[in-house]
PDB file of N, CA, C and O in Angstrom, chain B, residues numbered from 101:
ATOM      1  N   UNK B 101       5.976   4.751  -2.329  1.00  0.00           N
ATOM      2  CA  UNK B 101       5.418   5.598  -1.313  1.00  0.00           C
ATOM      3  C   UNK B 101       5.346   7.045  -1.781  1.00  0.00           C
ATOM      4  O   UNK B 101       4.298   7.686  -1.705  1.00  0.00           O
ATOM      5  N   UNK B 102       6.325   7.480  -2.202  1.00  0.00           N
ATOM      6  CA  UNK B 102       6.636   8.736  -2.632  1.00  0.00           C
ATOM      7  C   UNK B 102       4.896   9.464  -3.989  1.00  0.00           C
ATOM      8  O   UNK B 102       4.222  10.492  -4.053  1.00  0.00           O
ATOM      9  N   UNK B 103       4.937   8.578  -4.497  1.00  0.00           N
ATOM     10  CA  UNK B 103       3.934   8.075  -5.552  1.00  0.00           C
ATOM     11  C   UNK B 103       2.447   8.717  -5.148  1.00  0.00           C
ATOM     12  O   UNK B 103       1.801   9.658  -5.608  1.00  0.00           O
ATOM     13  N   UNK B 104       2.267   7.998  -4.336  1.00  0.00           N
ATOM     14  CA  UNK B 104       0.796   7.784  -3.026  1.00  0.00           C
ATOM     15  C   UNK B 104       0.758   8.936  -3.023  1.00  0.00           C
ATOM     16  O   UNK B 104       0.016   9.517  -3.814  1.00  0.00           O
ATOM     17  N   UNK B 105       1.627   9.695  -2.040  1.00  0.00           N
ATOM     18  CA  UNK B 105       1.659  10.349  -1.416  1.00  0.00           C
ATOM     19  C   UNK B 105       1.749  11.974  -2.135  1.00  0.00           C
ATOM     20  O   UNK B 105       1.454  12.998  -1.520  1.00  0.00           O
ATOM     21  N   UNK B 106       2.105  11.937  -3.203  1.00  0.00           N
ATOM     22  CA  UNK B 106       1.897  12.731  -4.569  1.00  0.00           C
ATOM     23  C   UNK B 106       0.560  13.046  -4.568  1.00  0.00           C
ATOM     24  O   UNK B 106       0.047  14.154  -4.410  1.00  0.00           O
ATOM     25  N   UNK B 107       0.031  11.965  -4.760  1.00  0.00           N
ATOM     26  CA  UNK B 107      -1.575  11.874  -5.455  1.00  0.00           C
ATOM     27  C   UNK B 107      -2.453  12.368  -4.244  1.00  0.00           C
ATOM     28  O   UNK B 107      -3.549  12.925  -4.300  1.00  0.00           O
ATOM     29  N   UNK B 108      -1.828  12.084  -3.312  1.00  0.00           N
ATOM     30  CA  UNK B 108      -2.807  12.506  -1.878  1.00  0.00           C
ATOM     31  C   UNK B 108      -2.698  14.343  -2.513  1.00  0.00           C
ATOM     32  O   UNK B 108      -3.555  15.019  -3.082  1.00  0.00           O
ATOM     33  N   UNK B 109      -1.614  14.599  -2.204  1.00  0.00           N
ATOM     34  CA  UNK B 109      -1.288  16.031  -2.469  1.00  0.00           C
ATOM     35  C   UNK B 109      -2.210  16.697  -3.522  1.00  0.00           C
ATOM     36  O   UNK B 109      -2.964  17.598  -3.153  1.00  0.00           O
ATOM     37  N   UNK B 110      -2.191  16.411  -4.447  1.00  0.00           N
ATOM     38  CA  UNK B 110      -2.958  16.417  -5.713  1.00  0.00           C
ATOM     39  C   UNK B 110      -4.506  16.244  -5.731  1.00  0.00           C
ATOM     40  O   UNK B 110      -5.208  16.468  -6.717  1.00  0.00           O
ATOM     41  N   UNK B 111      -4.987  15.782  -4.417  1.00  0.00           N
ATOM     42  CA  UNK B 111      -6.271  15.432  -4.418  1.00  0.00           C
ATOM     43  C   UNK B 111      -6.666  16.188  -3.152  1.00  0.00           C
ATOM     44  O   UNK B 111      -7.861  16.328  -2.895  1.00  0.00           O
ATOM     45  N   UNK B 112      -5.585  16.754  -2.229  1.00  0.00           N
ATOM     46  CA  UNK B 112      -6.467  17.275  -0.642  1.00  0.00           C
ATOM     47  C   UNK B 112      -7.447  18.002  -1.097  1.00  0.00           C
ATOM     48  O   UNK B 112      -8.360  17.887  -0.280  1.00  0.00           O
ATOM     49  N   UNK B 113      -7.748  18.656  -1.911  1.00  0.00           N
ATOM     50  CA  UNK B 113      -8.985  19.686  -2.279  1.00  0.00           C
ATOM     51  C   UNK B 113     -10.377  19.138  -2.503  1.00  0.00           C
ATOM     52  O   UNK B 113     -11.368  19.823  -2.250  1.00  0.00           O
ATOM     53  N   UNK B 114     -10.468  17.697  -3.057  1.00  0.00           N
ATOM     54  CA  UNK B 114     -11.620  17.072  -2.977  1.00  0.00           C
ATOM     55  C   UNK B 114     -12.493  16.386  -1.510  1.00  0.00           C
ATOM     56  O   UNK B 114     -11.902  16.266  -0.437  1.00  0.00           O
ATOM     57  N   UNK B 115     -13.457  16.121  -1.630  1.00  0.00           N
ATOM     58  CA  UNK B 115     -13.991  15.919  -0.011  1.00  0.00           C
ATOM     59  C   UNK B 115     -13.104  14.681  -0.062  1.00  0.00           C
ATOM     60  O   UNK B 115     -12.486  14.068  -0.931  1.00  0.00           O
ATOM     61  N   UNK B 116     -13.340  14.568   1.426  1.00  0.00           N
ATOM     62  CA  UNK B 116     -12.961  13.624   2.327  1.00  0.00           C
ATOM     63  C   UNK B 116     -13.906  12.526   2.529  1.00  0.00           C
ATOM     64  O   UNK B 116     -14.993  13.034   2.256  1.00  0.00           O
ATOM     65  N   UNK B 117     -14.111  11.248   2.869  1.00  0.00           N
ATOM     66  CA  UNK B 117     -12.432  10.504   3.121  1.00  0.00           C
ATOM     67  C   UNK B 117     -11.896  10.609   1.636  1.00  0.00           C
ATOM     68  O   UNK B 117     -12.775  10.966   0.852  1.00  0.00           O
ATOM     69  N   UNK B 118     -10.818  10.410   1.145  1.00  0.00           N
ATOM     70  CA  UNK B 118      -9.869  10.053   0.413  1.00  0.00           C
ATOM     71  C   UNK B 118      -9.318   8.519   0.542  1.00  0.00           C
ATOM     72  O   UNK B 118      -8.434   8.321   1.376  1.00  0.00           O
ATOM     73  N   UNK B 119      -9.755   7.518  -0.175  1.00  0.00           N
ATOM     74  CA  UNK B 119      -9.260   6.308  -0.559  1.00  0.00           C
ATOM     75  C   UNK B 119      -8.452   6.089  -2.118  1.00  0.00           C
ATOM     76  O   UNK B 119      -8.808   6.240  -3.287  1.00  0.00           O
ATOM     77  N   UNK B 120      -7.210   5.661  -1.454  1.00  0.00           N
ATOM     78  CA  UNK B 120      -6.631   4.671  -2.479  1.00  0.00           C
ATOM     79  C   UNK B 120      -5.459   3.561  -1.915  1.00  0.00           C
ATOM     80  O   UNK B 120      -4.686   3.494  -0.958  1.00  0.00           O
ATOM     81  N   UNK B 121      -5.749   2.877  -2.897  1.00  0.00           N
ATOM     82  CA  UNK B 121      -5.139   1.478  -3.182  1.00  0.00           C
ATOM     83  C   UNK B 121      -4.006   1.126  -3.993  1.00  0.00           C
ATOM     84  O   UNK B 121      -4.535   0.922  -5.086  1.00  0.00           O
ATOM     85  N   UNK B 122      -3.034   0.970  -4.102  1.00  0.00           N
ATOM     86  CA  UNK B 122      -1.843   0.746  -5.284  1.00  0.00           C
ATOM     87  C   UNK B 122      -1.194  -0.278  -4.785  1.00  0.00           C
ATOM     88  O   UNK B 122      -0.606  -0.411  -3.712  1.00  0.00           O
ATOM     89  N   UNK B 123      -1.436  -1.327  -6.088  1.00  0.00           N
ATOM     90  CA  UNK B 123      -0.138  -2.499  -5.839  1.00  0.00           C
ATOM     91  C   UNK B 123       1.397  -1.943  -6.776  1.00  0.00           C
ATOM     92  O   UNK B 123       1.616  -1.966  -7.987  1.00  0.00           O
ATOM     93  N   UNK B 124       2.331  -1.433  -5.529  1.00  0.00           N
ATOM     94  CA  UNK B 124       3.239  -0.672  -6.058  1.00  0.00           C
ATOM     95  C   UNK B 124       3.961  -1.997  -7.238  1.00  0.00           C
ATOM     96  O   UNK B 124       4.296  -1.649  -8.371  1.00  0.00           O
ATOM     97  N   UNK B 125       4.128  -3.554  -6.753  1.00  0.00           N
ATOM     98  CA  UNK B 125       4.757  -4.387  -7.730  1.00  0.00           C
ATOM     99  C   UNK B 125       5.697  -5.141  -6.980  1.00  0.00           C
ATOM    100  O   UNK B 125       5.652  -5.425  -5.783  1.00  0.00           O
ATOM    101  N   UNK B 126       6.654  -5.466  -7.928  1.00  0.00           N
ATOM    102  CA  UNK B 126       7.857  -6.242  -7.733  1.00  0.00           C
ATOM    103  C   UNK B 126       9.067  -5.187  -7.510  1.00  0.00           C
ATOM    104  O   UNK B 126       9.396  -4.182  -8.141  1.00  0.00           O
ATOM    105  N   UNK B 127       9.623  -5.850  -6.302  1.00  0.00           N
ATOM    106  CA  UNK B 127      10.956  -4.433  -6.312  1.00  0.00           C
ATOM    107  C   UNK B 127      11.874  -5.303  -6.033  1.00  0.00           C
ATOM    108  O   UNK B 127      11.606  -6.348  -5.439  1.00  0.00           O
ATOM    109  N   UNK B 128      12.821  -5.052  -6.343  1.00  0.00           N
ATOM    110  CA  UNK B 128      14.401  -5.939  -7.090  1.00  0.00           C
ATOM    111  C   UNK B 128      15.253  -5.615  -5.363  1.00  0.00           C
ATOM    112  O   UNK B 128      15.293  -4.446  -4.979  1.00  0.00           O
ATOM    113  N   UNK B 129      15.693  -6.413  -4.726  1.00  0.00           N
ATOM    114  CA  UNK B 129      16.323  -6.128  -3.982  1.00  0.00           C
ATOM    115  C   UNK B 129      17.847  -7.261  -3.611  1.00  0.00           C
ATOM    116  O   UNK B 129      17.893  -8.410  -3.173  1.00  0.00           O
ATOM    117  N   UNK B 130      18.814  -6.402  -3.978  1.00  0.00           N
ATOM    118  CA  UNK B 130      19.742  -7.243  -3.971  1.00  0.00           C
ATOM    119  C   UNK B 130      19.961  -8.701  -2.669  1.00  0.00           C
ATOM    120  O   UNK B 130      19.141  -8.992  -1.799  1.00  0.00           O
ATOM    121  N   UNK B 131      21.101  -9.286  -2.890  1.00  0.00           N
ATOM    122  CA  UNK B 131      20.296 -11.209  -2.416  1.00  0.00           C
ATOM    123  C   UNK B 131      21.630 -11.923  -2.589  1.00  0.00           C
ATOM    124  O   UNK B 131      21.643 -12.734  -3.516  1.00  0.00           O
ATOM    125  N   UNK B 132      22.367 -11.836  -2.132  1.00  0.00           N
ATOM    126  CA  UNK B 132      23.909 -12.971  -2.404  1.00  0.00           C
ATOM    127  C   UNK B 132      23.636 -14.276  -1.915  1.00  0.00           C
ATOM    128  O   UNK B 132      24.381 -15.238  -2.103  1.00  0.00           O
ATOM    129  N   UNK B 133      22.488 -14.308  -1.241  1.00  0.00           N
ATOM    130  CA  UNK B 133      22.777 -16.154  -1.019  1.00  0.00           C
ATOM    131  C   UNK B 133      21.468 -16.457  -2.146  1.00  0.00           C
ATOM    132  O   UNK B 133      20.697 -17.380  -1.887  1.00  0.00           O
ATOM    133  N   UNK B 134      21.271 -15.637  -3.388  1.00  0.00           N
ATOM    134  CA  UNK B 134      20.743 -16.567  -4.448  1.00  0.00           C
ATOM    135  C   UNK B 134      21.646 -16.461  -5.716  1.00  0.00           C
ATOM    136  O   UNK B 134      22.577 -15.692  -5.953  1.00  0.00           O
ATOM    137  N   UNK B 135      20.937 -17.745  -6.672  1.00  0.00           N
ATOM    138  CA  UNK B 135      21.731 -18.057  -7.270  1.00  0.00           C
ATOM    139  C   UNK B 135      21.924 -16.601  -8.341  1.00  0.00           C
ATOM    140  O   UNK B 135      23.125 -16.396  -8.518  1.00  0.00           O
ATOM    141  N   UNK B 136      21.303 -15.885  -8.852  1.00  0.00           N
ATOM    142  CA  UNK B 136      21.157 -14.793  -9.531  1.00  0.00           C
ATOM    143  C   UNK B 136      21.447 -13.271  -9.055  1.00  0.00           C
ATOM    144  O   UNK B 136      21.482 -12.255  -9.749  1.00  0.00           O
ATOM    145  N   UNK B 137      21.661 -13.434  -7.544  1.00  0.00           N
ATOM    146  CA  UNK B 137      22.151 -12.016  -6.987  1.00  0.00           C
ATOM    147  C   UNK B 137      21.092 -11.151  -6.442  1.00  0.00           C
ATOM    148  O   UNK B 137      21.286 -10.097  -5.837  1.00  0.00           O
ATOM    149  N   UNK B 138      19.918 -11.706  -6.718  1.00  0.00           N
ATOM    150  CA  UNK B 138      18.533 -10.704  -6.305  1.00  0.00           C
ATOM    151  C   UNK B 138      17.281 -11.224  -6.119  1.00  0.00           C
ATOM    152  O   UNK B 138      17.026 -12.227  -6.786  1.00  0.00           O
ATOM    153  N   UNK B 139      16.379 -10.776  -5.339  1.00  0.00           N
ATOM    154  CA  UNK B 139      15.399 -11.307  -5.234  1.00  0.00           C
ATOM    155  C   UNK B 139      14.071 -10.349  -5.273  1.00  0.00           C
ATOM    156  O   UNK B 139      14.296  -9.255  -4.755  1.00  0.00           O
ATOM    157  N   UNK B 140      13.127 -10.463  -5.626  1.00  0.00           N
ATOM    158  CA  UNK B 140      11.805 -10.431  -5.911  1.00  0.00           C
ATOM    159  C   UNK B 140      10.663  -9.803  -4.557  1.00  0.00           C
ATOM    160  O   UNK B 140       9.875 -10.610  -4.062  1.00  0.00           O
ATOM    161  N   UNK B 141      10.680  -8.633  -4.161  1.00  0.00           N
ATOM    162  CA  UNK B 141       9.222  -8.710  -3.303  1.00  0.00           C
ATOM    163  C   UNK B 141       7.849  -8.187  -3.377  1.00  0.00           C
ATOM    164  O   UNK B 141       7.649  -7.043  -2.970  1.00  0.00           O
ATOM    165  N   UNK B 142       7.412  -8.502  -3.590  1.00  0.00           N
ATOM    166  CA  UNK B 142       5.942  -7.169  -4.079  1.00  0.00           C
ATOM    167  C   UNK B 142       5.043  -6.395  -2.478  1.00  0.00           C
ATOM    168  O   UNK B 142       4.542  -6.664  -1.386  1.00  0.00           O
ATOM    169  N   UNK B 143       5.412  -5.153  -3.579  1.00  0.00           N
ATOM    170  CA  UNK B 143       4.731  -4.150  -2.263  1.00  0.00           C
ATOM    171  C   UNK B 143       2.961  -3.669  -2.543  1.00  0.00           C
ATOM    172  O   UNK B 143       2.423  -3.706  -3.650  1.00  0.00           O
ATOM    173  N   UNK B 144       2.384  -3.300  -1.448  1.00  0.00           N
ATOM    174  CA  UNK B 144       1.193  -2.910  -1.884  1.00  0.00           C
ATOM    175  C   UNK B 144       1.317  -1.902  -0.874  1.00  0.00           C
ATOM    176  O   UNK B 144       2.116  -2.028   0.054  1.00  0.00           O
ATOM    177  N   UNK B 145       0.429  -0.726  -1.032  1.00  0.00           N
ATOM    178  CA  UNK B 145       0.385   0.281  -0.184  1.00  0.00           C
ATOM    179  C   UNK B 145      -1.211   0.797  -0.078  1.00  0.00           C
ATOM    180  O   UNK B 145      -1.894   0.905  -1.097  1.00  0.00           O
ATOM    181  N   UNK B 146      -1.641   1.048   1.020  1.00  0.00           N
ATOM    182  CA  UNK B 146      -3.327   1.586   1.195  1.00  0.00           C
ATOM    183  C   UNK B 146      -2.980   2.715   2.267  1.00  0.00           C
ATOM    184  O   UNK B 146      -2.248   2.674   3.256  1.00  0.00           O
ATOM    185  N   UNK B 147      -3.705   3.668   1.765  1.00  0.00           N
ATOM    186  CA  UNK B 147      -3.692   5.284   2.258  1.00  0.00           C
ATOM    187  C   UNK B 147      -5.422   5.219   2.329  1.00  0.00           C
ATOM    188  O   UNK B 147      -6.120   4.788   1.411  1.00  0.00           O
ATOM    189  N   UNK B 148      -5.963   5.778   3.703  1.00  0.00           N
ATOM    190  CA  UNK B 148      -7.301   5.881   3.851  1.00  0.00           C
ATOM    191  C   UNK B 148      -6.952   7.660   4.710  1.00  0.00           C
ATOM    192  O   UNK B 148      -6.348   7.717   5.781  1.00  0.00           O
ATOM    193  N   UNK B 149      -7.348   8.637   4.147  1.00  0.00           N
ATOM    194  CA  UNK B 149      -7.258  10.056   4.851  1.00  0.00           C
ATOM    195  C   UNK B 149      -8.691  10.729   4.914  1.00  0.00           C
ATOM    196  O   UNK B 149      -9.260  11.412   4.063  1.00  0.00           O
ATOM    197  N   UNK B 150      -9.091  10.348   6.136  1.00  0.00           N
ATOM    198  CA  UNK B 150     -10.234  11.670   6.767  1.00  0.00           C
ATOM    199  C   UNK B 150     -10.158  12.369   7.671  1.00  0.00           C
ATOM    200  O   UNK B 150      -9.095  12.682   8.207  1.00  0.00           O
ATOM    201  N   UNK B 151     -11.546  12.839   8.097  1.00  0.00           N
ATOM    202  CA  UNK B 151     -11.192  13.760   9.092  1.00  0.00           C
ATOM    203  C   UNK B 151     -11.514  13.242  10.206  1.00  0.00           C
ATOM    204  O   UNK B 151     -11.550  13.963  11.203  1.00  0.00           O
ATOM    205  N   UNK B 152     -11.895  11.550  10.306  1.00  0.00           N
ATOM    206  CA  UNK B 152     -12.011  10.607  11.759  1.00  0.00           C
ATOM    207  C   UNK B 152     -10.902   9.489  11.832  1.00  0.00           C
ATOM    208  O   UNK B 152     -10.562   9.140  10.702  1.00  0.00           O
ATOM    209  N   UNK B 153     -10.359   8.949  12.668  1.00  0.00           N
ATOM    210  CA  UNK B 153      -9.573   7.975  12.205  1.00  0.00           C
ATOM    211  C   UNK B 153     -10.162   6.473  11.711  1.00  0.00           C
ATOM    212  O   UNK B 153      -9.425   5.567  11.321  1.00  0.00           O
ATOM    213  N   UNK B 154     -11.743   6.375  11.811  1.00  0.00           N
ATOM    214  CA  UNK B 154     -12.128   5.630  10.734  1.00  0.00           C
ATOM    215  C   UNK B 154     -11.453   4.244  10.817  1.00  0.00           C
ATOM    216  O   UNK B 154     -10.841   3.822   9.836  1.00  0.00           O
ATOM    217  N   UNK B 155     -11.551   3.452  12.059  1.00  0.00           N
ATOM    218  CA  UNK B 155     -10.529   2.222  12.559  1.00  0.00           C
ATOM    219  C   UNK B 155     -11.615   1.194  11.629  1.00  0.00           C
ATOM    220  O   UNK B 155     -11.021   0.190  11.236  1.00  0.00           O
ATOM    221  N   UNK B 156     -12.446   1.225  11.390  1.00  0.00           N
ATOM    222  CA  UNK B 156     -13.114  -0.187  11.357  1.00  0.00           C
ATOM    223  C   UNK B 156     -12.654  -0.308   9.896  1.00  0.00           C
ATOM    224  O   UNK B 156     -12.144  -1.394   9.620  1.00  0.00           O
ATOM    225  N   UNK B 157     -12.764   0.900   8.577  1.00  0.00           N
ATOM    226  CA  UNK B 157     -12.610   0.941   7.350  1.00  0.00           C
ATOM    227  C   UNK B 157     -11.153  -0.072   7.423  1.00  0.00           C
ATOM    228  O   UNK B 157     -11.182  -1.073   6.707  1.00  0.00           O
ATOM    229  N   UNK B 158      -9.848   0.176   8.299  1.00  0.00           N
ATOM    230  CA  UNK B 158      -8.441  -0.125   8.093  1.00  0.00           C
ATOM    231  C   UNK B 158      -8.624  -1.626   8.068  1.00  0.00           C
ATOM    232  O   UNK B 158      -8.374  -2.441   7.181  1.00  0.00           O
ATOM    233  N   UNK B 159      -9.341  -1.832   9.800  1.00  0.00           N
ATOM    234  CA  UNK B 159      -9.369  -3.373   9.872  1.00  0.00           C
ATOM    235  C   UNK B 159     -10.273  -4.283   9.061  1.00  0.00           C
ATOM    236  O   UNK B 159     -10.187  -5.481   9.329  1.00  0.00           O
ATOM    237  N   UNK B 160     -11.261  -3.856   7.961  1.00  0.00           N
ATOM    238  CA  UNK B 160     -11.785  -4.103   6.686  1.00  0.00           C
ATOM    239  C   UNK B 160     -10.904  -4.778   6.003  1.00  0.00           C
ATOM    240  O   UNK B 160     -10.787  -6.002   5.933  1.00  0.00           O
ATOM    241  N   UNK B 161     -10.060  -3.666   5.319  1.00  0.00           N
ATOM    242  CA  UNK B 161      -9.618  -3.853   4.493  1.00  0.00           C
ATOM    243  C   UNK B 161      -8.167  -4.785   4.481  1.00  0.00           C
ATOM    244  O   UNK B 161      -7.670  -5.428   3.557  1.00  0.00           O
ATOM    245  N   UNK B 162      -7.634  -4.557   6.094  1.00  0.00           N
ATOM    246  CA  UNK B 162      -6.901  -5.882   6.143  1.00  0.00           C
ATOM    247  C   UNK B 162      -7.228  -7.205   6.541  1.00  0.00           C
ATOM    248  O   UNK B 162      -6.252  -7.941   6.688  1.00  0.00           O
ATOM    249  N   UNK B 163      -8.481  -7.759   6.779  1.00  0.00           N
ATOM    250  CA  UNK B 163      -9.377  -8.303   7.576  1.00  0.00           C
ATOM    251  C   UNK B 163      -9.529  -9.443   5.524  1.00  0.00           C
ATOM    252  O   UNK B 163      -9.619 -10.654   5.326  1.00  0.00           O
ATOM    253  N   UNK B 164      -9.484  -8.267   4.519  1.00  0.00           N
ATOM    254  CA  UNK B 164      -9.980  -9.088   3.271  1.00  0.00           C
ATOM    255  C   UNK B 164      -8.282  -9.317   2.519  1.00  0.00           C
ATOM    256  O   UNK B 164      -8.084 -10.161   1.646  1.00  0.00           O
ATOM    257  N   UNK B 165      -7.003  -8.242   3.151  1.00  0.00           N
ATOM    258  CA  UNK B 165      -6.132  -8.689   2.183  1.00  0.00           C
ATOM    259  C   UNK B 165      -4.975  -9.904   2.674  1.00  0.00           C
ATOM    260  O   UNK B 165      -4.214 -10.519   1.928  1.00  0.00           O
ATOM    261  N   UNK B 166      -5.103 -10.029   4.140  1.00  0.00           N
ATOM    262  CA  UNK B 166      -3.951 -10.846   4.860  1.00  0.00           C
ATOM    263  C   UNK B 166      -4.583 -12.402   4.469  1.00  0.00           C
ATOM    264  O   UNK B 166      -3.744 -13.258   4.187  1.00  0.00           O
ATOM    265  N   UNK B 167      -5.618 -12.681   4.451  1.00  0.00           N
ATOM    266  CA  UNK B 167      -5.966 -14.406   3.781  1.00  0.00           C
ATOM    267  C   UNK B 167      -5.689 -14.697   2.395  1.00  0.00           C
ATOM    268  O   UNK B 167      -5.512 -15.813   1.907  1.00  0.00           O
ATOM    269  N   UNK B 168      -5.663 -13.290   1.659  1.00  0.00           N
ATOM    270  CA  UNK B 168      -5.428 -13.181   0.229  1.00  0.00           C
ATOM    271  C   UNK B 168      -3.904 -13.535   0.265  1.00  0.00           C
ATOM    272  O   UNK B 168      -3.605 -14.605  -0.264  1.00  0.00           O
ATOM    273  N   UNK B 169      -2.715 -12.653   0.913  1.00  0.00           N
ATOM    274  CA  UNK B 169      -1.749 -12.507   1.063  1.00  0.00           C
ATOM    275  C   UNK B 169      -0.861 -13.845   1.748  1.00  0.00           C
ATOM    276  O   UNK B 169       0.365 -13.942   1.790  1.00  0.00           O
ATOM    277  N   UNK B 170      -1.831 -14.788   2.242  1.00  0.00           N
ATOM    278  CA  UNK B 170      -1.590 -15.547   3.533  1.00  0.00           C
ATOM    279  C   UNK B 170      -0.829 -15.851   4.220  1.00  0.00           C
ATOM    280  O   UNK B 170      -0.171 -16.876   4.395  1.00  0.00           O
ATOM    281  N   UNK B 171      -0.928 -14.437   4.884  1.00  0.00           N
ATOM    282  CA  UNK B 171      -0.098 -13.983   6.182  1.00  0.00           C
ATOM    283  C   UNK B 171      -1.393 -13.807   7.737  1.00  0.00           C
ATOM    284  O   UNK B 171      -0.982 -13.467   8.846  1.00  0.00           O
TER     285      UNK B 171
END
């Protein structure tokens, strides 16, 4: 998150909207009822910043990643 949110910073000066996408990965999160002590989750994060709140772009883009994800 911290990441994203960098780059937003780094970019407010260009027009608007501002899109990005990052599959942050695999993040290690400790786990005692496995056999190895830890387990595995992958995060993804989507930042859409304009100057409308732009609802239809959000439900787009989760509309194409939750069947991917299949959730």
């Amino acid at each position: 998150m911290a990441g994203i949110l960098n780059t937003v910073a780094h970019n407010k000066d260009h027009p608007k909207p501002i899109k990005i996408f990052q599959v942050v990965g695999d993040v290690t999160v400790f786990d005692e009822l496995k056999d190895v002590g830890a387990t595995n989750h992958r995060q993804l994060v989507a930042l859409y910043c304009g100057a409308t709140s732009s609802f239809e772009v959000k439900l787009c883009f989760l509309n194409i990643i939750f069947p991917n994800m299949k959730i």
